[in-house]
N, C-alpha and C positions, 0 to 999 in steps of 0.2 A: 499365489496371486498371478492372473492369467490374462486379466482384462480388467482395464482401469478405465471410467468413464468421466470424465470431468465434465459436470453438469453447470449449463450456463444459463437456461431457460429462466429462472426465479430473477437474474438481475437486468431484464430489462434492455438496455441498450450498455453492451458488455464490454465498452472501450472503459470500463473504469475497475474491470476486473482484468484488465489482461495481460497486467504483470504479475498477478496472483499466480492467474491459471496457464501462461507460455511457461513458469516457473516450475508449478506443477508437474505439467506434461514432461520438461526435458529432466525431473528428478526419475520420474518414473522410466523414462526411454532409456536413461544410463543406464538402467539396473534392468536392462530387457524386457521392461513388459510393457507390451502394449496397450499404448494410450491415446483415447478419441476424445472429441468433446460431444458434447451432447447436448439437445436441447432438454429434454427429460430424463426422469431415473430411468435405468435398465435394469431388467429381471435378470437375475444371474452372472453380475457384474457389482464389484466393486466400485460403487458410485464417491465420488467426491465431490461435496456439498461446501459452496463457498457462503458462507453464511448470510442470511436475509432470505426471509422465511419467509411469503404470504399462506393465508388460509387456506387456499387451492391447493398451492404446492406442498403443504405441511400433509393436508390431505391424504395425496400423490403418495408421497413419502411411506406417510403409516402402513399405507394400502400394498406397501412391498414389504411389509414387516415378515418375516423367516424366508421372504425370496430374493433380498439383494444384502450386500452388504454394503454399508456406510461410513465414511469417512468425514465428518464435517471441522472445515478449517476456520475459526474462530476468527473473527477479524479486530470486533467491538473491544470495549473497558466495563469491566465486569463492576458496579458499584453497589454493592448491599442485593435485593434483589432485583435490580435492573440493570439495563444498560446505560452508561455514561449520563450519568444525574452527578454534574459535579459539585452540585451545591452552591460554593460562593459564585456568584455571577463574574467576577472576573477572572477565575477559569474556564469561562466560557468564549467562544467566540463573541466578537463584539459587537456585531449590526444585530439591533433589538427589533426582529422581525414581528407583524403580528402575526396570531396564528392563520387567520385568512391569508394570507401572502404566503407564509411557509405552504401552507396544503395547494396554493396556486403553483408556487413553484415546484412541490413535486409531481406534481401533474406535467404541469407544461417544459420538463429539464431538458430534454431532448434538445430545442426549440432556441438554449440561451445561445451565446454566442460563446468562441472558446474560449474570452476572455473575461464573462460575466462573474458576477460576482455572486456566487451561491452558496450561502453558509450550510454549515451542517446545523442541521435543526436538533440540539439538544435540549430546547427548550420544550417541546412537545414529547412529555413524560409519560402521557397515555402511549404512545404512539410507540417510545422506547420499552412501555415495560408491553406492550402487546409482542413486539417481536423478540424480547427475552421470552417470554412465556414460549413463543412455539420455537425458540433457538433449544429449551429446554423440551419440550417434546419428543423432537427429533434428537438431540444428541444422547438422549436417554435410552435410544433405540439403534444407538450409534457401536461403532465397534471402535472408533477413537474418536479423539477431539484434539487434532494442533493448534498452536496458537505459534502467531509470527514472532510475537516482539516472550523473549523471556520473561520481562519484566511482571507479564499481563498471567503466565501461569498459573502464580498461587492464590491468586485473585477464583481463579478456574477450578483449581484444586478441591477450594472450600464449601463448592455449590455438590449437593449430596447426589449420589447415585448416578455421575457420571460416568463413561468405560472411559480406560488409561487417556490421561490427558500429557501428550507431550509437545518439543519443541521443534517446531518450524525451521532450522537453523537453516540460513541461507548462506551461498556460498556459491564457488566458480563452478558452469559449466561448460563444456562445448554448443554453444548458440549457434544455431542456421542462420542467423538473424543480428544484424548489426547495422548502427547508426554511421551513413560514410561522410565523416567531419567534412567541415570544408578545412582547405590551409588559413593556416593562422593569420593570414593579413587577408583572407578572403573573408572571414566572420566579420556580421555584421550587424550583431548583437549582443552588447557587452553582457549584461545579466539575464538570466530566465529563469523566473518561475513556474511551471506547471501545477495545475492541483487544485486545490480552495482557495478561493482569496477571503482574505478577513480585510476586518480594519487595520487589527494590528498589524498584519502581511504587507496593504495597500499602505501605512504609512512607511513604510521602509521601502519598498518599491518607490513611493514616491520621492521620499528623501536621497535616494540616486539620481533619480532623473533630476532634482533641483543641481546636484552635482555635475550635472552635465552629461552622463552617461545613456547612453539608449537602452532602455529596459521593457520586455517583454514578458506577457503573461498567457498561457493559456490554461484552460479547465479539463478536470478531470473526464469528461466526455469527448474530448479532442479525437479524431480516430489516430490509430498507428502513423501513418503517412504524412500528416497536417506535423504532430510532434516531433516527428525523425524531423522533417523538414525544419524546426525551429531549435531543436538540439544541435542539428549540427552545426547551424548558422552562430552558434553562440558561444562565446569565450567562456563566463563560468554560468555553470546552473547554480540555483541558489536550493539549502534546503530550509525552511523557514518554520519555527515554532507559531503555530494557530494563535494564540493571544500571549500575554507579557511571561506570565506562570505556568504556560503549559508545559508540563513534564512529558512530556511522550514522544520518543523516537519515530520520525517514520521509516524503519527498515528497508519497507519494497521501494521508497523513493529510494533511498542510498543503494541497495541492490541494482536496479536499472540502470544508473548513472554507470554504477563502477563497468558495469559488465558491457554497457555502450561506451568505454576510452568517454566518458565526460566530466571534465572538470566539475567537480559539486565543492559547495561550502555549504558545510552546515553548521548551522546555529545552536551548540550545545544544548541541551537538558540537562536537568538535575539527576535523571536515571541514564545509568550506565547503558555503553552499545558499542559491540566491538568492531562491527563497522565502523565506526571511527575511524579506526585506523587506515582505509583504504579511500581517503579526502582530504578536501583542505576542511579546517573547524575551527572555531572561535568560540567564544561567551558572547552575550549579545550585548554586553557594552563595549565592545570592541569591534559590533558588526560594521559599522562603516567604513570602519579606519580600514580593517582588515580585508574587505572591499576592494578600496582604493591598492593596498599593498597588494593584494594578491595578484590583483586587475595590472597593477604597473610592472611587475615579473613577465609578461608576455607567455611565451613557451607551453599556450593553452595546451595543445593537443599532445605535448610530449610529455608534460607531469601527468594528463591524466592516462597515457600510456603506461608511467612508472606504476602508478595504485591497479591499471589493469592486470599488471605481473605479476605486483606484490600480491594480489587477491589471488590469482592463478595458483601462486605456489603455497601459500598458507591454507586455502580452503578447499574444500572438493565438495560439492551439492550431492555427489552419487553417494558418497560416503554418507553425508550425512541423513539422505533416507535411506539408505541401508541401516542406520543405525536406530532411525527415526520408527520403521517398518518393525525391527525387531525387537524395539521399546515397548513399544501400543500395542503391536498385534501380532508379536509372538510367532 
C-alpha cells in the first residue's frame, strides 16, 4: 500500500467528517504511506470511503471496479436489513419532525446556524434503507469494511458476502493540530456541547443553565476554527446520550476531546467503551450532580492533561492500523 486517498466528495460540506478523516490520514502517515484527500475516487489508489453513498457516487465507484481498491469505514447501526430502524419510538431522537421539514432540512443544512437544532432523521426509513442498499453495493466490491464503535461489528459481520470486516480502534497519535486552551480562570464557558441537539440533549443543557451555569452548544457543521475556538474557551465539554435509552458510544466525540487536553464527561451507556477510561463519566441519574461536582474541582486543563498521557501511554493509533491493515487486508 502505496497511496492512500481519502475520499470526501460524497459528504457534502466535510466539517462533519473531519474527525473521521484527520484520524484516518494521521493512521496511515505513521505507518508511512502516503496520504491525500480527495474529492473523488482515484484509479490506482487505495481509495477510503466514509460511508454515505448517493446514486452518482455509487455509480463512480462501480465504474472503478478491478481499477482501484476500496476501503469503506462504516459509520451507521446495522438493524435487520437497514440502517438504524430502531423501532420503539423512544429510542429515537425526540423532536417528531414531519417528513416535509426533514427533506427541507437536508436540503437547506449548510444554511442552520451552529447552534440549531437538527435531528438525525431516523424516521425516514425509505431514505435509510436506499443508502443501506448502495452501502451494500459498494462494500460488496470493497476489499474491507471498518467500523468505529466494536460494539456495531457483529451487527456487520451477519450481512452476507462482505470482505473482512474489522475494528476501527482508536487511540494516540502525534497530531500537527491541537486546541490552545485558554488558562483556567480565562474560560468562559462552563459546559459545551458539540454535535446534534435533541430534546433529550436540550433538556439537560437546559436544566444547567436553570443552575445558573453558562452553557453552550454548537452543531456538527461548525467549521475547525469556530469549535477550536469554543473548546478552548470551555471548562468541561459534555458527551451526551441522543435520547433517555440510547445505547451507543460516541467514540470520535471521546477520541477528539482526549487527544485536544479537553475535559469531556460523558454520559454512560449500557454498551461497553474503553474509552472511558480516558474522561470524566457518570450514569445519567447522576448527570447533574456530577456536573456540579466535577465543575467545583476547578483544575479544567490539568486533569484533562492527566487523560491526554494516560491515553499517550496506553494506546498507540499506528499500532493499531498496522494491526487493523493486516487483519482485513493481509
Amino acid at each position: 500500500m502505496d497511496r492512500v486517498k481519502i475520499v470526501i466528495g460524497n459528504h457534502g460540506v466535510a466539517a462533519q467528517i473531519e474527525d473521521i478523516a484527520t484520524t484516518l490520514a494521521g493512521g496511515f502517515s505513521k505507518l508511512g504511506v502516503r496520504t491525500d484527500y480527495e474529492i473523488r475516487p482515484v484509479r490506482g489508489c487505495t481509495n477510503v470511503l466514509i460511508e454515505n453513498f448517493g446514486k452518482k457516487f455509487t455509480a463512480e465507484v462501480e465504474s472503478l471496479r478491478g481499477a482501484a481498491r476500496f476501503i469503506v469505514v462504516a459509520t451507521e447501526f446495522v438493524t435487520g436489513d437497514t440502517f438504524n430502524d430502531f423501532g420503539d419510538r423512544r429510542s429515537r431522537p425526540l423532536i417528531d419532525w414531519t417528513r416535509k421539514h426533514l427533506r427541507k432540512v437536508r436540503r437547506n443544512w449548510r444554511k442552520q446556524p451552529f447552534g440549531a437544532i437538527v435531528e438525525p432523521y431516523y424516521d425516514e426509513k425509505t431514505w435509510w434503507k436506499k443508502r443501506y442498499n448502495r452501502f451494500l453495493q459498494i462494500a460488496r466490491m470493497a476489499d474491507a469494511v471498518w467500523g468505529l464503535s466494536e460494539t456495531q461489528l457483529d451487527d456487520y459481520r451477519r450481512i452476507p458476502d462482505l470482505p473482512p470486516i474489522g475494528h476501527l480502534e482508536l487511540g494516540w497519535f502525534d497530531s500537527e493540530r491541537c486546541v490552545a486552551h485558554r488558562a483556567n480562570d480565562a474560560k468562559d464557558i462552563d459546559f459545551l456541547f458539540t454535535g446534534t441537539r435533541t430534546q433529550y440533549r436540550n433538556r439537560i443543557l437546559e436544566a444547567l443553565r436553570t443552575r445558573g451555569y453558562r452553557v453552550a452548544s454548537v452543531g456538527g457543521n461548525t467549521p475547525w476554527f469556530a469549535r477550536e475556538s469554543f473548546v478552548s474557551r470551555s471548562r468541561i465539554c459534555l458527551n451526551l446520550k441522543q435520547s433517555e435509552d440510547w445505547q451507543h458510544n460516541s467514540v470520535m466525540r471521546m477520541h477528539y476531546h482526549v487527544m485536544n487536553r479537553s475535559l469531556l464527561l460523558t454520559e454512560r451507556t449500557a454498551r461497553p467503551c474503553n474509552l472511558l477510561d480516558y474522561g470524566l463519566s457518570c450514569e445519567s441519574a447522576q448527570l447533574l450532580e456530577k456536573c456540579a461536582e466535577f465543575h467545583a474541582m476547578g483544575d479544567y486543563n490539568e486533569r484533562a492533561i492527566g487523560f491526554y498521557e494516560k491515553y499517550r501511554s496506553a494506546t498507540s493509533l499506528q499500532q493499531n492500523f498496522a494491526n487493523l491493515i493486516a487483519e482485513t487486508l493481509g
